[in-house]
C-alpha positions as CSV (number, residue, x, y, z in Angstrom):
1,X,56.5,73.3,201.5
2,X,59.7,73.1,199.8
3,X,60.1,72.6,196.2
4,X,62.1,72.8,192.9
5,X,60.4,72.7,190.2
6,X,62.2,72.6,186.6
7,X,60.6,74.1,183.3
8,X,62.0,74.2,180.0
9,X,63.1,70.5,178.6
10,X,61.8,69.0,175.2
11,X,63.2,67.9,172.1
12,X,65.9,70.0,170.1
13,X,67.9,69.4,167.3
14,X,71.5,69.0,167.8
15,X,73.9,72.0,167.5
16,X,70.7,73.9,168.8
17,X,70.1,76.1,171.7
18,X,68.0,74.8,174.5
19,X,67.1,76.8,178.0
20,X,66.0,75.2,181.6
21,X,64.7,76.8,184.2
22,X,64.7,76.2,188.2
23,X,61.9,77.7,190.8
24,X,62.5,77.0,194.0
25,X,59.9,77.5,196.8
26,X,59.7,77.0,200.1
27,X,63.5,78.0,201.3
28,X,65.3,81.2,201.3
29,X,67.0,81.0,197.5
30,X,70.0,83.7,197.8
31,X,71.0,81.5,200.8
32,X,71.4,78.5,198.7
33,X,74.1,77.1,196.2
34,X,72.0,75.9,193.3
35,X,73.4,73.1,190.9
36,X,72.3,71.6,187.9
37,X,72.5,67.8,186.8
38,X,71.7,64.9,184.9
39,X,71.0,61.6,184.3
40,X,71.1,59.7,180.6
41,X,69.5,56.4,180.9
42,X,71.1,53.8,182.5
43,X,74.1,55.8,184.0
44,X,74.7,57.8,186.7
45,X,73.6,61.2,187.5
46,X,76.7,63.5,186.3
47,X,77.1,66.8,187.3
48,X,76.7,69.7,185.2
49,X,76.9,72.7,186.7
50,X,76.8,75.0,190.1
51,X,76.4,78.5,191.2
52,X,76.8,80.0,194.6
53,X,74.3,82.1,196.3
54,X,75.6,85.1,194.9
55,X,76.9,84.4,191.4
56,X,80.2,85.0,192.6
57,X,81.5,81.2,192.1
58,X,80.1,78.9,188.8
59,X,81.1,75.6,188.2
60,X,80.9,73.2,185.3
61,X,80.8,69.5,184.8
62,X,84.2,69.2,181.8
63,X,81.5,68.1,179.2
64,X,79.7,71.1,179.4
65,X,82.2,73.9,179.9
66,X,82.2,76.4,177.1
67,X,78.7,75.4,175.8
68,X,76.4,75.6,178.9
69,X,76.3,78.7,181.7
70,X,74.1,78.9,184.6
71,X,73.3,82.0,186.1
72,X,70.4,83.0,188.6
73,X,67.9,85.7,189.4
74,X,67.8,86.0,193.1
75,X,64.7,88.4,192.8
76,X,62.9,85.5,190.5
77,X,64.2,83.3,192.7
78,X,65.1,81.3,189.4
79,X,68.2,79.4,188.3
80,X,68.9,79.5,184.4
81,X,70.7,76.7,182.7
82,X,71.4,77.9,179.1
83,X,72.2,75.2,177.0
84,X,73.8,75.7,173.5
85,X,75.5,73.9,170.7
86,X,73.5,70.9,172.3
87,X,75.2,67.5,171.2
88,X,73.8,63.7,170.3
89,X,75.2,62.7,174.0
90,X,73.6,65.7,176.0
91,X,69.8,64.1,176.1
92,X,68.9,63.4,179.8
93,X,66.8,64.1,182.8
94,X,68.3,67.2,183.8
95,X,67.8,68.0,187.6
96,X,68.2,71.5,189.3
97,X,69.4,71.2,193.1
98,X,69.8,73.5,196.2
99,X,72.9,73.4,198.7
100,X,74.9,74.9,201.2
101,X,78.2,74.8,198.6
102,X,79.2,74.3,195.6
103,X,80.4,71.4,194.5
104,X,80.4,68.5,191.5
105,X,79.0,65.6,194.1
106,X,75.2,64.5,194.4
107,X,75.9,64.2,198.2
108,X,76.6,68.3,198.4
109,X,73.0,68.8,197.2
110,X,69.6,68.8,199.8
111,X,67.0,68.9,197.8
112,X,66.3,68.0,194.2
113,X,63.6,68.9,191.4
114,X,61.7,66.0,190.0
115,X,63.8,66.4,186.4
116,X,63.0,67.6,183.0
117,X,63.6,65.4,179.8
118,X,66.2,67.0,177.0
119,X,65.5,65.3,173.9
120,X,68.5,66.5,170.8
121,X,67.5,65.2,167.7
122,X,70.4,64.4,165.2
């Protein structure tokens, strides 16, 4: 049964480091472009960031670059998001995704974790 589950959310005070963490089961991970993303209430789910099969290509959403870095462990079959410097407008559901590419659009992505809550305390 296929599955992404995320570990790793919870409350953090701003300026703070935070880390989030993706397991996939249930598909053949080096195979697949993972992504991570996320939703503040009431908006849109905004990309954050993406990283081929073989860490070759990374991408990141423009309100993230320089403060957030994904990477992977292909023998974990994990996805990392590492999140520092963590601001008052970086609290959301973040969501880790698998796909065939890379890319910054919900549509690129087949299959989607259930979300963990990042809470940054001012």
């Amino acid at each position: 049964q296929l599955q992404l589950v995320e570990s790793g959310g919870g409350l953090v005070q701003a300026g703070g480091p935070l880390r989030l963490s993706c397991a996939p089961s249930g598909l053949t991970f080096s195979s697949y472009t993972m992504g991570w993303f996320r939703q503040p209430p009431g908006k849109e789910r905004e990309f954050v960031a993406g990283i081929s099969g073989r860490s070759v290509i990374t991408d990141y959403g423009d309100s993230v670059t320089g403060r957030f870095f994904i990477s992977r462990d292909n023998a974990k079959n994990t996805v990392y998001l590492q999140m520092n410097s963590l601001k008052p407008e970086d609290p959301a559901v973040y969501y880790c995704a698998a796909g065939g590419k890379i890319g910054p659009k919900v549509p690129v992505y087949d299959y989607w974790g259930q979300g963990t809550q990042v809470t940054v305390s001012s």
